[in-house]
C-alpha positions as CSV (number, residue, x, y, z in Angstrom):
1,X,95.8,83.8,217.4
2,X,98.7,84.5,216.0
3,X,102.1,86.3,216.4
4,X,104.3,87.4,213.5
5,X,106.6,90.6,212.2
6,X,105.5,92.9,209.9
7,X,105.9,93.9,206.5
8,X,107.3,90.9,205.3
9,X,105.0,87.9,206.7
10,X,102.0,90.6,206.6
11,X,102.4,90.4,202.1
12,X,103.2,86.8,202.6
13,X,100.4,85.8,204.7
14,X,98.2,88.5,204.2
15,X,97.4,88.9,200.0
16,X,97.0,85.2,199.6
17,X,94.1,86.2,202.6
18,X,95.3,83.4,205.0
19,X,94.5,85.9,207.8
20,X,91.2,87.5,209.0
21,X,90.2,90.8,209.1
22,X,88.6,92.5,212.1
23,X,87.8,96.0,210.9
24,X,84.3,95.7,212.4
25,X,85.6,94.2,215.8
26,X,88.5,97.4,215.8
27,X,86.0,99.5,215.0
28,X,83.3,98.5,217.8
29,X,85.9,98.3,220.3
30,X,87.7,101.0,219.2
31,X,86.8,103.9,222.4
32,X,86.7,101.0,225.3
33,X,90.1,99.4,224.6
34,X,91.5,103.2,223.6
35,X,93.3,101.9,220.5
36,X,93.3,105.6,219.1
37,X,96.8,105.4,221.5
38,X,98.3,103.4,219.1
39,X,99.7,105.3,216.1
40,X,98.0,105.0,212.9
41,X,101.5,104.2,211.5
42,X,101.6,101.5,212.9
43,X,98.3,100.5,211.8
44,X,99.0,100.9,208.4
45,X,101.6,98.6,208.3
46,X,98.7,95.6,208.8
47,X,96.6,97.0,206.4
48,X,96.2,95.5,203.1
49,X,93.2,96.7,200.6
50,X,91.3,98.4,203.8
51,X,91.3,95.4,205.5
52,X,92.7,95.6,208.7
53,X,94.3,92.0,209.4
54,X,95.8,92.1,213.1
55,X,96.8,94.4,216.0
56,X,99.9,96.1,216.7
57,X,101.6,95.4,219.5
58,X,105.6,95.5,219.3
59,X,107.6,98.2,217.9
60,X,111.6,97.9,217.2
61,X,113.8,99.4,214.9
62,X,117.6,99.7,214.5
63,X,119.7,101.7,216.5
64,X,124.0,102.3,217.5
65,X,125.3,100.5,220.2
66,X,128.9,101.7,221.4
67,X,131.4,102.0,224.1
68,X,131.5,105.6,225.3
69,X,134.6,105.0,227.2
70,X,136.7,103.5,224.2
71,X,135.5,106.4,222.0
72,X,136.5,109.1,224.8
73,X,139.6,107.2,225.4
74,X,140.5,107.5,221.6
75,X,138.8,111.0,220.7
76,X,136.2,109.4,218.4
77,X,133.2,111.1,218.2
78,X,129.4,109.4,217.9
79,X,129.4,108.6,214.0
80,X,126.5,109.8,212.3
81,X,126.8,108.3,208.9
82,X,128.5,105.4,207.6
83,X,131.8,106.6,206.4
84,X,132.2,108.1,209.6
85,X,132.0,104.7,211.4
86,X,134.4,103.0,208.9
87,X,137.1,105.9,210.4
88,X,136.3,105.1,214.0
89,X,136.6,101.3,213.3
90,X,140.0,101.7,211.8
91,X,140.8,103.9,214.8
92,X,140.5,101.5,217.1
93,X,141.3,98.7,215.4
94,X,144.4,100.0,214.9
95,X,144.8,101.1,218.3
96,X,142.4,98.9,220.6
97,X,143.6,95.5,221.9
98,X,140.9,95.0,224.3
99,X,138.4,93.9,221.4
100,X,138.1,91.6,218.9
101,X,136.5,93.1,216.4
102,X,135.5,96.9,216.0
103,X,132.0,97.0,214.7
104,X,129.3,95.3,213.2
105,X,126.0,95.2,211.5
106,X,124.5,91.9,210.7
107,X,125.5,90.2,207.1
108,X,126.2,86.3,208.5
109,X,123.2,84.8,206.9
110,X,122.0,85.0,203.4
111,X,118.5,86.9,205.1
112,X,120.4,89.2,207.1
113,X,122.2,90.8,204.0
114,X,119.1,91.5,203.3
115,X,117.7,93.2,206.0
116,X,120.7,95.3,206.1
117,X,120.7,95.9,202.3
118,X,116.9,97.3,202.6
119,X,118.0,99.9,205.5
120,X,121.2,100.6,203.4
121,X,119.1,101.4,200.1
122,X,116.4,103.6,202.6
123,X,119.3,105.2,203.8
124,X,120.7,106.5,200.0
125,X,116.6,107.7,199.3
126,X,116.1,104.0,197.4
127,X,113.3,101.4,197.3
128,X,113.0,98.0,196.4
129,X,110.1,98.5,193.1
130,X,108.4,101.1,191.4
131,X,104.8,101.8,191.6
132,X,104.3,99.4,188.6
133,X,106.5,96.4,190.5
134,X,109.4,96.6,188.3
135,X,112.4,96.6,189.8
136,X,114.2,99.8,191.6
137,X,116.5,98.0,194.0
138,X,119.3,97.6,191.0
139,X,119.3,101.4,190.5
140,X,122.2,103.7,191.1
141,X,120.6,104.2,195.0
142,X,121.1,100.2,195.4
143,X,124.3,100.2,193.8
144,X,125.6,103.2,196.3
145,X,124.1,100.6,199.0
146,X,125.4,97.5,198.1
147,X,129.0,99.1,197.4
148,X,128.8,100.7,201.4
149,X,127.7,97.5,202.8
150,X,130.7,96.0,201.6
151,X,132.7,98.6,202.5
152,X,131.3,98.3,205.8
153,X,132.2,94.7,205.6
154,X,135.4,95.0,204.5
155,X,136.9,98.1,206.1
156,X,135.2,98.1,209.5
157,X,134.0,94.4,210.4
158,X,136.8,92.3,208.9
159,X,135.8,88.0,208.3
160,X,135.1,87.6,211.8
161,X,133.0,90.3,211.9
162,X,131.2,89.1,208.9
163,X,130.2,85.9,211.3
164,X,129.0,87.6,214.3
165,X,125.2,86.7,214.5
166,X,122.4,89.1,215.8
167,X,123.4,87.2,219.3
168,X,127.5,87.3,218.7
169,X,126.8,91.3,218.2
170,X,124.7,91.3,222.0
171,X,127.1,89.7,223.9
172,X,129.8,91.1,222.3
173,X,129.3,94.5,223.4
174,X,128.2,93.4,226.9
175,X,131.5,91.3,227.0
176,X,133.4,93.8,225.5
177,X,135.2,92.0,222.6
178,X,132.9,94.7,220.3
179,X,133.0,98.4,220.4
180,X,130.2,99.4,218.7
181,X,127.8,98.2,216.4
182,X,124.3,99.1,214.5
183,X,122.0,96.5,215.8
184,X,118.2,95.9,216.9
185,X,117.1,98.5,219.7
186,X,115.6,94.9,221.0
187,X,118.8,94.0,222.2
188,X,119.9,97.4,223.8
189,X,117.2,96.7,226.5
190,X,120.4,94.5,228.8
191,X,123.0,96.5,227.7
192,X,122.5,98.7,230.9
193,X,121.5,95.6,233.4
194,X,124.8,94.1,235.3
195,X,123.0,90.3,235.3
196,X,124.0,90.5,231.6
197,X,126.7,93.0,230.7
198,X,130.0,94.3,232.0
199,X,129.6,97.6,230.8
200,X,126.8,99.0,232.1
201,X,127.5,102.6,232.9
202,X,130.1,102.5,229.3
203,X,127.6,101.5,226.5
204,X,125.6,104.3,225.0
205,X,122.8,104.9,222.1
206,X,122.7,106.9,219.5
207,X,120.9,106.9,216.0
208,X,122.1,104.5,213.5
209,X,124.1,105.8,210.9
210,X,123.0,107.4,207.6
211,X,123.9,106.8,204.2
212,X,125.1,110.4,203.7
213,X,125.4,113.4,205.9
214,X,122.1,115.0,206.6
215,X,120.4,111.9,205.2
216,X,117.7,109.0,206.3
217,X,119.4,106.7,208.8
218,X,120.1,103.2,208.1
219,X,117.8,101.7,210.1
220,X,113.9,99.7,209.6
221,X,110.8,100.3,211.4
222,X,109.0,97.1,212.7
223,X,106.0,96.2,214.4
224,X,104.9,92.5,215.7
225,X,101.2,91.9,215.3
226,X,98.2,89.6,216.9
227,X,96.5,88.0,213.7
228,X,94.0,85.5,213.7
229,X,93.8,82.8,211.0
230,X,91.4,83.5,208.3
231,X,90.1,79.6,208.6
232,X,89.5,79.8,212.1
233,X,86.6,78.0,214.1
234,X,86.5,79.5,217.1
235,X,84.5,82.5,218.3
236,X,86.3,85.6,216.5
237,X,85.2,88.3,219.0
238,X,86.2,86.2,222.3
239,X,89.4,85.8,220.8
240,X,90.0,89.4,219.9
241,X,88.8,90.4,223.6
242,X,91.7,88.3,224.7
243,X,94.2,90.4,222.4
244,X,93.1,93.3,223.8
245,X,93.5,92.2,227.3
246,X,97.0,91.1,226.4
247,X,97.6,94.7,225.5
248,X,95.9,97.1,227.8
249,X,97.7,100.0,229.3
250,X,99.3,98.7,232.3
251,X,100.6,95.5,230.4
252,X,102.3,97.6,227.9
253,X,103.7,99.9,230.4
254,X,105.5,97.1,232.1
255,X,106.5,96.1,228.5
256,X,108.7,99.2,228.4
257,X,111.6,97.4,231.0
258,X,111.9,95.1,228.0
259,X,111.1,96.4,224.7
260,X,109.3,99.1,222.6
261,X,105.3,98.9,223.2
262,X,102.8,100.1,220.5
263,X,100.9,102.8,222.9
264,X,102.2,105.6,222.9
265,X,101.1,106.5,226.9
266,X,102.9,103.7,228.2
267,X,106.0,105.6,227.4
268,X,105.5,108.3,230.2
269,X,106.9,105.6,232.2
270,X,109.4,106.5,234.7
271,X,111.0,102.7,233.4
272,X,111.6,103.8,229.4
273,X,114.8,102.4,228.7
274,X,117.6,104.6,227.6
275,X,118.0,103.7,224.5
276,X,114.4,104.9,223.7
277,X,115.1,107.9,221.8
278,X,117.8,106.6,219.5
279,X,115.2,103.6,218.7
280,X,112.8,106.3,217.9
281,X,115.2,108.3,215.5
282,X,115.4,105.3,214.0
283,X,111.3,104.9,213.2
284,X,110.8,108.2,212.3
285,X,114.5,108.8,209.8
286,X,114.9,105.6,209.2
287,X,113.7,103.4,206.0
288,X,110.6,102.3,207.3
289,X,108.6,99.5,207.1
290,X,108.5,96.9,204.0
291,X,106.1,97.9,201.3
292,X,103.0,96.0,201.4
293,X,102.4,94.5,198.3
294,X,102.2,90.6,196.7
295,X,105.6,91.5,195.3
296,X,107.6,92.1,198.3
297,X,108.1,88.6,198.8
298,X,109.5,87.4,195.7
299,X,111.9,90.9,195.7
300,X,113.5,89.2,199.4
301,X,114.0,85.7,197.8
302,X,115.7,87.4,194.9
303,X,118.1,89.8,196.9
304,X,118.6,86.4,199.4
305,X,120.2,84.9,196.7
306,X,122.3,87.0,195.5
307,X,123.8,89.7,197.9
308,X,126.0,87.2,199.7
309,X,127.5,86.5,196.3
310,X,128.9,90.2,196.5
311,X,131.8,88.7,198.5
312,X,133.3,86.3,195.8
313,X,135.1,89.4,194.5
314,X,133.7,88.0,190.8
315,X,130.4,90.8,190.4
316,X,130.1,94.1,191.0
317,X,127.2,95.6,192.6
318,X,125.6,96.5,189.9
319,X,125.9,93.1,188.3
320,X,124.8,91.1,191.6
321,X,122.0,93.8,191.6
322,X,120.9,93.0,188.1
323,X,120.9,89.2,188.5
324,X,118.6,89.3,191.7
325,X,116.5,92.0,189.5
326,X,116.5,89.5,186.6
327,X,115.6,86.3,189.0
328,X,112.9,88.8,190.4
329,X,111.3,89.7,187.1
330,X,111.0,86.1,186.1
331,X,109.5,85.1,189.3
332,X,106.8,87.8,189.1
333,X,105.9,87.5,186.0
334,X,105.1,83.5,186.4
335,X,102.9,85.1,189.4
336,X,101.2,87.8,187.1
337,X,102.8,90.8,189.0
338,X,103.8,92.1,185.9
């Protein structure tokens, strides 16, 4: 049995059919382990071909993190799209000696750019390839992406912003060296617990910004999955029996203290975090999940590459964009993608 995060690993692992699939044992158990509660969303994102190849049982998305009492203090009100955040960060970095930097979303690692660039281009209606695999990400939605993130970068985070890890951006805001950033709902579950943060009745939720007023928010949907290996020698039913004990009802409404659970019962829970309903703003406006296809892959290599590059000052977006789209198109070709 296995653990991993869709879309990405589910293409990667998933076409070259390194992982089983249990239709037959979903189907069979289907009324007595009431998976009907978990959305068929959710579903679909481990679903390649009709073949079903694991069980859903994380969610997480993206969602704003900030410090209510900074933005009362300075009459900024809860940005809502991504120009409106650059305005608030040169507010109080301008007028805010209590923190190091202002905000942040993640670009320290070639990966993370991205991550953020694939929310960013969701968020301006864009998508990584067309229906035939060729490139999209290098259109005029990616370039409006690209040019925002470093913007973002830039305008609102400043170099030491650009170093803060998912972790720096956590404690951070519980610390109160960071005033607000757009992060992973995961980490808003101790924002409100006084073991971990010194802010607990100051730092709020909200949705994570959109590209443009009115538009998508910049944020991913994400679920975690129980796989088992397609090469496997052990008895497939036992083991999927043991998944779905590790995901009944009453486990997954404990879950809620701590994260976002795949059935949707478990959150009537009296113990839903607060930071629920901006996470789920996030699902449902957000970018969504990766596309599953055999492509996807060799598209996040590509964009890996080359984002970071953006800094150097030397390309503009469109050119870094047409490199990784070049480097792309070579690389799926030698596979036969196109």
């Amino acid at each position: 049995m296995k653990s991993l995060r869709t879309t990405p690993q589910v293409s990667e692992w998933g076409f070259p059919g390194w992982l089983m699939p249990i239709n037959d044992l979903v189907e069979k158990y289907w009324d007595e382990y009431d998976l009907g509660d978990i959305p068929q969303t959710a579903w679909d994102a481990v679903t390649i071909n009709g073949e079903i190849l694991g069980v859903p049982v994380v969610g997480n998305s993206f969602l704003m993190i900030y410090r209510a009492d900074l933005f009362e203090k300075h009459g900024i009100k809860v940005p809502e799209t991504y120009e409106e955040v650059i305005a608030a960060a040169k507010k109080l970095k301008a007028g805010e000696s209590s923190i190091d930097v202002p905000f942040t979303i993640n670009l320290h690692a070639a990966w993370a750019w991205e991550m953020e660039f694939f929310q960013m281009l969701g968020a301006f209606d864009g998508k990584f390839l067309n229906d035939d695999y060729t490139p999209a990400f290098n259109g005029p939605e990616g370039v409006k992406a690209l040019e925002m993130m470093v913007k973002v970068a830039k305008e609102a985070m400043g170099p030491e912003g650009l170093s803060y890890s998912i972790d720096d951006t956590e404690i951070g805001l519980q610390t109160g060296r960071l005033a607000f950033a757009n992060t992973w709902a995961s980490r808003a579950v101790k924002m409100n617990d006084p073991e971990y943060s010194d802010f607990v009745d100051e730092l709020k939720f909200a949705p994570a910004p959109a590209g443009y007023p009115g538009g998508k928010v910049a944020a991913s949907a994400w679920n975690d999955f129980y796989c088992i290996p397609k090469n496997i020698d052990g008895d497939r039913e036992l083991i999927f029996q043991v998944m779905m004990e590790a995901l009944d009802l009453e486990s997954q409404t404990k879950a809620v203290e701590y994260g976002i659970p795949t059935r949707m019962k478990s959150m009537e829970s009296d113990m839903v975090g607060a930071y629920m309903p901006a996470a789920m703003e996030g699902i449902a406006r957000g970018a969504g999940a990766y596309p599953l296809t055999p492509a996807t892959p060799l598209v996040r290599t590509a964009l890996q590459e080359y984002l970071p590059t953006i800094m150097n000052g030397t390309m503009s977006a469109q050119e870094v964009l047409d490199k990784a789209a070049a480097s792309y198109t070579a690389e799926a070709k030698a596979n036969g993608y196109l």
